[in-house]
N, C-alpha and C positions, 0 to 999 in steps of 0.2 A: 743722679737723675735717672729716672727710669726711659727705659726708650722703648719705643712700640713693641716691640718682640717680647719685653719682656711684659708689658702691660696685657698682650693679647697672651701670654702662657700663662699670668696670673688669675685675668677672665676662665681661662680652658679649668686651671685646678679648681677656680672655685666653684665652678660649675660639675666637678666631677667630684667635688667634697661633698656638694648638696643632693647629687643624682645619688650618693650611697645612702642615704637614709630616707624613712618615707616622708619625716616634715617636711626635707629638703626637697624629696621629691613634688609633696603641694606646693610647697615655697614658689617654685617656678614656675609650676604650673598657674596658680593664682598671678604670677609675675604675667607668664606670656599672657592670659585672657585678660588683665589690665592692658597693656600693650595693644593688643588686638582690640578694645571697644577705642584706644585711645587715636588708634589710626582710624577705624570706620567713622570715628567722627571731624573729620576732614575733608568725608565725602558728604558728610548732611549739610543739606540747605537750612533748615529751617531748626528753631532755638527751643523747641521741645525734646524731639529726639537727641539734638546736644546733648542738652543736660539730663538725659535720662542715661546716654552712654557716658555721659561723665563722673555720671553715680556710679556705674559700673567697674569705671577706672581706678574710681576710689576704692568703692570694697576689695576689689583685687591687690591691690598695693595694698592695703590695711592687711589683709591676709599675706603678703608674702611679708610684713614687716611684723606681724606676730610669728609665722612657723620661722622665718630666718633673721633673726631680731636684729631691727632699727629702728632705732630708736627715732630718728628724725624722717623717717617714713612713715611711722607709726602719728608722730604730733602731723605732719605736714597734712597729710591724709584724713587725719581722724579730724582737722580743722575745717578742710575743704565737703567733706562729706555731707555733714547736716545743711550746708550752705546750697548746694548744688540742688539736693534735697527740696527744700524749703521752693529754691525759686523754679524750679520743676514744677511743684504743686501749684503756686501759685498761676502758672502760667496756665496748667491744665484748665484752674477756674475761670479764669479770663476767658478761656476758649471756651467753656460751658456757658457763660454770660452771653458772650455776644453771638455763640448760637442759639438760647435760648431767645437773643430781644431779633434774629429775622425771621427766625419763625414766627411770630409773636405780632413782626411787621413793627414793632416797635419802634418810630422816632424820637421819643422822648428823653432817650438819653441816659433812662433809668441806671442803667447797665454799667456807666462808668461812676453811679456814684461811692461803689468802696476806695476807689481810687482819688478821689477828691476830700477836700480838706473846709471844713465848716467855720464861716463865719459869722456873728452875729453882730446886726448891723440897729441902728435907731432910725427913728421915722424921721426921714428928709435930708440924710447921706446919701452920697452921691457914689455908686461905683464904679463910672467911667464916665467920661463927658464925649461928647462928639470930637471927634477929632483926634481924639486920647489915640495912643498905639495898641489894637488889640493881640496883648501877650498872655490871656484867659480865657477857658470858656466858663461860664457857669449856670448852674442850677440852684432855681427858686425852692429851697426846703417847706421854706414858713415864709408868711405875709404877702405884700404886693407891693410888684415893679411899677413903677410910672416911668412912662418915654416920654420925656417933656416938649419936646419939637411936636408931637404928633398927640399929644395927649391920649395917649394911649396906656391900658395897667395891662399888666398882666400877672395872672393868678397862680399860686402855689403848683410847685409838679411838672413845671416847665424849664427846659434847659431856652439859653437865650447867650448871644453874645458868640454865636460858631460862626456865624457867614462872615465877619471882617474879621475873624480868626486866620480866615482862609483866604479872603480879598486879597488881589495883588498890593493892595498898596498898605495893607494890614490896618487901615483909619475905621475907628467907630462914629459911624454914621449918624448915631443919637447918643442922647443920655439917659441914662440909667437911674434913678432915683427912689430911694426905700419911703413906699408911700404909707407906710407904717413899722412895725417893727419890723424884722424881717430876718432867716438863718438861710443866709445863702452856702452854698458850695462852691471851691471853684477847684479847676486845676490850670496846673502851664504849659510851656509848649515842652517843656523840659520834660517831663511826666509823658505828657503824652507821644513825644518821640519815645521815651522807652519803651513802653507800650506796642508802639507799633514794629519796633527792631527786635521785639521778643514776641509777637503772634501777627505775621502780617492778616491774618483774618482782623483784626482789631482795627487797621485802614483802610482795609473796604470797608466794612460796618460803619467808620465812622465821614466815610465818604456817602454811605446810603444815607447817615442822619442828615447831613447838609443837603444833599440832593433831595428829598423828602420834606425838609424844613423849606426849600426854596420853592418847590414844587406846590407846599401849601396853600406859600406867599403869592405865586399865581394866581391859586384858584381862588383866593379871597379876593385878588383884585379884577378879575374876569366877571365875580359875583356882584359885586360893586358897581363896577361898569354896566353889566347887563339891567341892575334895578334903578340906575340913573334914568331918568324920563329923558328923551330925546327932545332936543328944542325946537 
């Protein structure tokens, strides 16, 4: 069994086997600047720069496992790369969306529909009843909603279904009903916690559309009230 002394003189040669040549010499080099993005990402807050030092980690290690061949640093690496990659970019565009929808003043929710998942429903299906648990929010693609408590439709292009999303007690307060054909979208909470633990810009924004949807709700019923004729 090897014991420390002799493990830390075998680290020392093999480090001085690899210091005599120049791949040996990238090898390590590309080792320590892996190393070095892998520790600075322990001081970031936030899941973009992660994963951008974490693409960093990876090409570093892929390069010290091609100049000092390893094979299982080479697969380990070469697996993790495009992955890291991938959900980097994607996060970038998230963050491009939901700056593009406050500028924009945007409530409509536009912004999360790449993220949601299409359903197509027949006329007089029902997609939550009052009472129901709301564990979705969704968006109107095609046709029209009816609120059957309040007879009320509403029209193509509108998210609907956030405020008892968010409700303490999470109950939908009406029902939902396809008052003809209709391609809804929806997403869950599941979805949309990832979302928010990988850009918290994405829960403000989605805290401005509730506040903004609620805020509408007001003025609509302020307007109401005002054209009421007093008795």
């Amino acid at each position: 069994m090897l014991q420390p002394n002799d493990i830390i003189d075998l680290a020392i040669a093999t480090a001085r086997g690899a210091l005599a040549t120049p791949n040996g010499m990238l090898a390590l080099a590309s080792a320590g600047a892996a190393a070095a993005f892998s520790v600075a990402g322990t001081f970031v807050k936030t899941m973009i720069p992660l994963r951008w030092l974490a693409v960093g980690t990876n090409v570093g290690f892929l390069g010290y496992g091609l100049l000092f061949p390893s094979l299982p640093m080479l697969v380990l690496h070469g697996t993790l790369l495009p992955i890291n990659v991938w959900r980097a970019l994607e996060m970038v565009k998230l963050t491009r969306r939901v700056t593009a929808a406050s500028k924009r003043g945007d409530v409509s929710g536009l912004w999360l529909k790449p993220y949601m998942k299409a359903r197509r429903m027949k006329a007089g299906e029902v997609l939550f009843r009052k009472g129901d648990v709301a564990d979705q929010l969704y968006f109107l693609a095609e046709g029209e909603i009816e609120f059957a408590e309040i007879g009320k439709t509403m029209p193509a292009g509108s998210m609907f279904g956030e405020i008892a999303f968010f409700a303490p007690d999470r109950r939908r307060t009406l029902t939902a009903r396809c008052a003809g054909d209709c391609r809804v979208l929806t997403i869950d909470e599941s979805t949309l916690l990832q979302l928010y633990y990988q850009n918290p810009e994405f829960g403000f924004e989605l805290v401005r559309l509730v506040a903004g949807r609620l805020t509408a709700d007001v003025q609509r019923l302020e307007q109401r009230l005002q054209a009421t004729p007093n008795n």
